[in-house]
C-alpha positions in Angstrom: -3.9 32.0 -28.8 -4.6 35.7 -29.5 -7.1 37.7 -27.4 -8.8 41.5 -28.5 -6.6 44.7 -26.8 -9.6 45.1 -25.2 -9.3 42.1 -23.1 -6.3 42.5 -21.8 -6.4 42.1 -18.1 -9.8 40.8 -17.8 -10.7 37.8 -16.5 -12.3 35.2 -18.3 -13.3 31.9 -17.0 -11.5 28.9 -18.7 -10.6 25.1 -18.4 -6.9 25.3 -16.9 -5.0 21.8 -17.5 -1.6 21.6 -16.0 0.5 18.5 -17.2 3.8 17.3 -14.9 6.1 14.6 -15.5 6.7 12.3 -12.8 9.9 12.7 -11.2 11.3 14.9 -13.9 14.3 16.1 -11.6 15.9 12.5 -12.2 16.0 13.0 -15.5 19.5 14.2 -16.7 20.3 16.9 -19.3 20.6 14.1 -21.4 17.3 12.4 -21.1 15.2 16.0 -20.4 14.8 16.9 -24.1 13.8 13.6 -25.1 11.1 13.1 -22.2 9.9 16.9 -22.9 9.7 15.8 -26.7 7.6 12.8 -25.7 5.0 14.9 -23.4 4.2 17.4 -26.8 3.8 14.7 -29.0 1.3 12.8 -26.6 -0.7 16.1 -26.2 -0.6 16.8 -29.8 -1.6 13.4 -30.8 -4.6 13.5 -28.4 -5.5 16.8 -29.1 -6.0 15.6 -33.0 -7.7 12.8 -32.3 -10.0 14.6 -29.8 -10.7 17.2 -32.6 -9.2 20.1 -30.7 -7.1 22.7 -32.4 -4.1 23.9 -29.8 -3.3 26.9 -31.8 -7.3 28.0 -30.0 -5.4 27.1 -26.6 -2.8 29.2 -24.6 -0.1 26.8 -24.0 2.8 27.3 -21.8 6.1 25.1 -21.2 7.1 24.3 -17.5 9.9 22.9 -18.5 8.9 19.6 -16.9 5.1 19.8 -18.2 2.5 22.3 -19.9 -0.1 24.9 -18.8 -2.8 25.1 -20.7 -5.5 27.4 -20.7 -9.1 26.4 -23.1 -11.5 29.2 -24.3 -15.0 28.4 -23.0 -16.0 28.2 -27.1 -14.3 24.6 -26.8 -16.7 21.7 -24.4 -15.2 21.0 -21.3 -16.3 17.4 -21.6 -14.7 17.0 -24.5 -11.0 17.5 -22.7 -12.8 15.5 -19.9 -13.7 12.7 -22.0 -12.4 12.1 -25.4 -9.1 13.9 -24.8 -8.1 12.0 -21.7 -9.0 8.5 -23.5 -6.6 10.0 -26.5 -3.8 10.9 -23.8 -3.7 7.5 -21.9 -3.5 6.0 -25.8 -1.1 8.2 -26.7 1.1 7.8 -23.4 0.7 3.8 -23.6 2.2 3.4 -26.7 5.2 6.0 -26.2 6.3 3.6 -23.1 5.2 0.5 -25.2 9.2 1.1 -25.9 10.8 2.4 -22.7 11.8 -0.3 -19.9 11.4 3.3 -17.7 7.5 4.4 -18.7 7.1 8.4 -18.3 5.0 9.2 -15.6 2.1 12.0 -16.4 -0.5 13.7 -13.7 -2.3 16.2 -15.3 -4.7 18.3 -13.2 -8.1 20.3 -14.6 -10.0 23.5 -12.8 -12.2 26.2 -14.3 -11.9 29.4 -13.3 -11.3 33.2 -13.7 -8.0 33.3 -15.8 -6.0 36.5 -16.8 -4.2 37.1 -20.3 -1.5 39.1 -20.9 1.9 39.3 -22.8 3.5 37.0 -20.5 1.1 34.2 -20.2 -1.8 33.7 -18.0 -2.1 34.1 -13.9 -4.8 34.2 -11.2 -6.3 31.7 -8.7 -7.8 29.5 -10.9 -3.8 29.0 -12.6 -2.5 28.9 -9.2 -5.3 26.1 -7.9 -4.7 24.2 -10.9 -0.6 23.5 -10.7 -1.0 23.0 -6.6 -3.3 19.9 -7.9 -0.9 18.1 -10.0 1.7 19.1 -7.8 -0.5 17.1 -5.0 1.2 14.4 -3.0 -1.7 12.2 -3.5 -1.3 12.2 -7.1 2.4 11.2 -7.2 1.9 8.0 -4.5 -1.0 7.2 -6.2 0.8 6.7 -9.3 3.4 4.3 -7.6 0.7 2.4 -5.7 -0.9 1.7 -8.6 1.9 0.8 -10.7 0.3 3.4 -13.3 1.3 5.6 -15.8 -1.5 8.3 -15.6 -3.4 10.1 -13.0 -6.4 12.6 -13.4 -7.2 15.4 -10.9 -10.2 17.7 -11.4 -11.1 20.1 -8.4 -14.2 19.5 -6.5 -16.4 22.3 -8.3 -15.1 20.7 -11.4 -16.5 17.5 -10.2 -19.9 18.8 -9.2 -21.1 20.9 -12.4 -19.4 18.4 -15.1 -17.7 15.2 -13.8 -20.9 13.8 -12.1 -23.3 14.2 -14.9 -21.0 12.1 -16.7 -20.8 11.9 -20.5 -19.5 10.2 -23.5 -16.1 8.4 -21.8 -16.8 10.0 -18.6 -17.0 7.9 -15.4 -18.0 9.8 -12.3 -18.2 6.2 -10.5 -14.3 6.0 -10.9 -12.9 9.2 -9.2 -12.5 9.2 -5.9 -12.3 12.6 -3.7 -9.0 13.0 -1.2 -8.7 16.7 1.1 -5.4 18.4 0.6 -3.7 20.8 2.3 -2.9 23.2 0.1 -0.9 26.6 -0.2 -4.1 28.6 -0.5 -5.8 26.3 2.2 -8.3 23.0 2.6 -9.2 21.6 -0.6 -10.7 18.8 -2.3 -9.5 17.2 -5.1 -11.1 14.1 -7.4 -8.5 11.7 -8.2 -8.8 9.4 -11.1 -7.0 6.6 -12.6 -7.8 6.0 -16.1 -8.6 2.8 -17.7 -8.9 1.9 -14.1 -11.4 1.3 -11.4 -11.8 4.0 -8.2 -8.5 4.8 -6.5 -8.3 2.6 -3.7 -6.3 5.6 -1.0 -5.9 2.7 1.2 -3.2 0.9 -0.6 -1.1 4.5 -0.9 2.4 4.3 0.9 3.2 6.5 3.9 4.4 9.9 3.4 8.3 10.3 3.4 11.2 12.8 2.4 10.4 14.6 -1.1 12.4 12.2 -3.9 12.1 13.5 -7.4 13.9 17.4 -7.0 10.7 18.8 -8.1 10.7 21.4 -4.7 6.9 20.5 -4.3 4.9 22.7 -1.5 4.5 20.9 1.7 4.7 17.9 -0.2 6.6 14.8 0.7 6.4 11.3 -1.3 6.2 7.5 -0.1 9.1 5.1 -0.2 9.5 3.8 -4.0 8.2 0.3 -4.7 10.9 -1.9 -5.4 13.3 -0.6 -2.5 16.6 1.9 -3.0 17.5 1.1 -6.7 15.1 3.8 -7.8 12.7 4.2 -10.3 13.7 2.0 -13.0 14.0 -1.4 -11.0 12.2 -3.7 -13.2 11.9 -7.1 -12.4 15.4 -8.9 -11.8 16.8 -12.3 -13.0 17.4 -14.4 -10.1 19.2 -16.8 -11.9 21.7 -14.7 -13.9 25.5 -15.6 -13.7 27.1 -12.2 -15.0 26.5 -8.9 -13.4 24.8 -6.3 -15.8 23.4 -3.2 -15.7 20.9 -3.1 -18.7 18.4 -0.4 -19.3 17.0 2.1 -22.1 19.0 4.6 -24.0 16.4 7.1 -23.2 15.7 6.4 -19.8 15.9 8.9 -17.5 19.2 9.0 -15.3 19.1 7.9 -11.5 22.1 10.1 -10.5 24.3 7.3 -12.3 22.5 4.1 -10.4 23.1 1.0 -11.6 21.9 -2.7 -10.9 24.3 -5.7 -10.6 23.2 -9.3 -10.8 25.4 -11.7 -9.8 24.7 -15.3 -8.9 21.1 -14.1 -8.5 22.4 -11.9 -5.7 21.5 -7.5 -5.4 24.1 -5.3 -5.0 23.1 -1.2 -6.0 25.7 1.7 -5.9 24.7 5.4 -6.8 27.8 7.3 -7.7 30.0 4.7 -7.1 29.1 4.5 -3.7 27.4 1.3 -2.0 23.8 1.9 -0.3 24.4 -1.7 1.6 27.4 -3.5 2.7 28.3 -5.7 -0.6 30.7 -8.2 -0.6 31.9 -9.7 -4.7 28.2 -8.6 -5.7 26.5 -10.3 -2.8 24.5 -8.2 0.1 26.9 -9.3 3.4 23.4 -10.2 5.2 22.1 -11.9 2.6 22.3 -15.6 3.3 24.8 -18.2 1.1 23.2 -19.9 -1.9 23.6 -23.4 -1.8 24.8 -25.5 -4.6 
């Protein structure tokens, strides 16, 4: 997106969207280029069917995600609305083929935002990447066993999200107060295709997990226990050990499951997270038969 000399410096205010991947440090250098591939073609394909040219946006790669920054000329709730709906399309039918969906949390504010030959900065950048980089977000995403999580900053929420529009649901966001960098602050979490969040059903805070270096942040224990985030559901009644998955799953640091007899063993690096004896937990009890 090009702006007049004349500009340069001055701040405008604009829609900032910041899009993160969920736990994009377990991705190897393998898998990266291929999740990062996935993330522009989602955004692309929504942005089409939304009606939105990017080439009006600025866009800039995280590396794990995108900053975006949209010129006040283009309807707010039309990136609120129709956009999201194209993105949660868009994202359900690129995992439709991966046993390890990718994880999005995409985060909106308006605000003053500076241009120049380097990207875009100020406040309103700043507040935007601290939302998706919110802890809430990332539990929430495991709770829920979802794919996609919204969060628009409370101002946000007053002047557009609760006058609601075409695909807009004010009824299903639900407000959480973070502690961010820059102080208190409330953000508007939603889920969508979903009802309200429920907060209550979020897992305790625990040890950051996914490399990403997130600001006070620290996420709950994974569901499924310590085999990490591709544990699917497991064959109790398989007879060989195997260690299945996707060729463009992301890596777990090289985890692996092993079925045997119906029985859970898991080693990371070739070394055992419980005592395992021939494929078979040493507390788990005997089958019989």
């Amino acid at each position: 997106m090009e702006h007049d000399a004349s500009d340069a410096g001055e701040a405008r205010y604009e829609l900032v969207i910041s899009v993160d991947a969920r736990r994009s440090g377990q991705y190897g250098d393998a898998e990266k280029p291929r999740m990062r591939e996935r993330i522009y073609r989602i955004l692309d394909t929504a942005f089409a069917q939304a009606g939105v040219d990017r080439r009006a946006l600025y866009t800039g790669d995280r590396g794990d995600g995108v900053l975006m920054a949209v010129p006040g000329r283009i309807a707010v709730t039309r990136l609120l609305g129709l956009w999201m709906v194209e993105v949660h399309e868009s994202l359900r039918e690129e995992n439709s083929s991966l046993r390890v969906p990718l994880g999005l949390r995409i985060a909106m504010h308006v605000g003053p935002v500076r241009h120049d030959s380097n990207g875009i900065n100020g406040r309103a950048v700043d507040l935007t990447c601290r939302l998706a980089d919110a802890d809430v977000g990332r539990r929430l995403l495991d709770a829920e066993a979802a794919d996609l999580v919204l969060v628009v900053s409370d101002p946000l929420y007053r002047d557009v999200v609760s006058a609601g529009g075409k695909f807009i649901l004010p009824e299903r966001f639900e407000p959480a107060e973070l502690a961010l960098k820059e102080g208190a602050f409330t953000g508007w979490f939603h889920l969508p295709g979903r009802p309200r969040p429920d907060f209550s059903r979020l897992a305790p805070q625990g040890p950051a997990e996914d490399g990403e270096g997130g600001e006070g942040r620290g996420d709950g224990p994974r569901p499924g226990g310590a085999g990490g985030p591709d544990d699917g559901p497991l064959d109790d009644g398989g007879a060989a050990a195997t260690a299945e998955g996707h060729d463009d799953e992301p890596g777990d640091g090289g985890s692996a499951r092993y079925v045997a007899g119906g029985d859970l063993s898991v080693h990371r690096d070739n070394v055992y997270q419980q005592p395992v004896h021939i494929g078979r937990t040493v507390d788990s009890p005997r089958r019989k038969g």
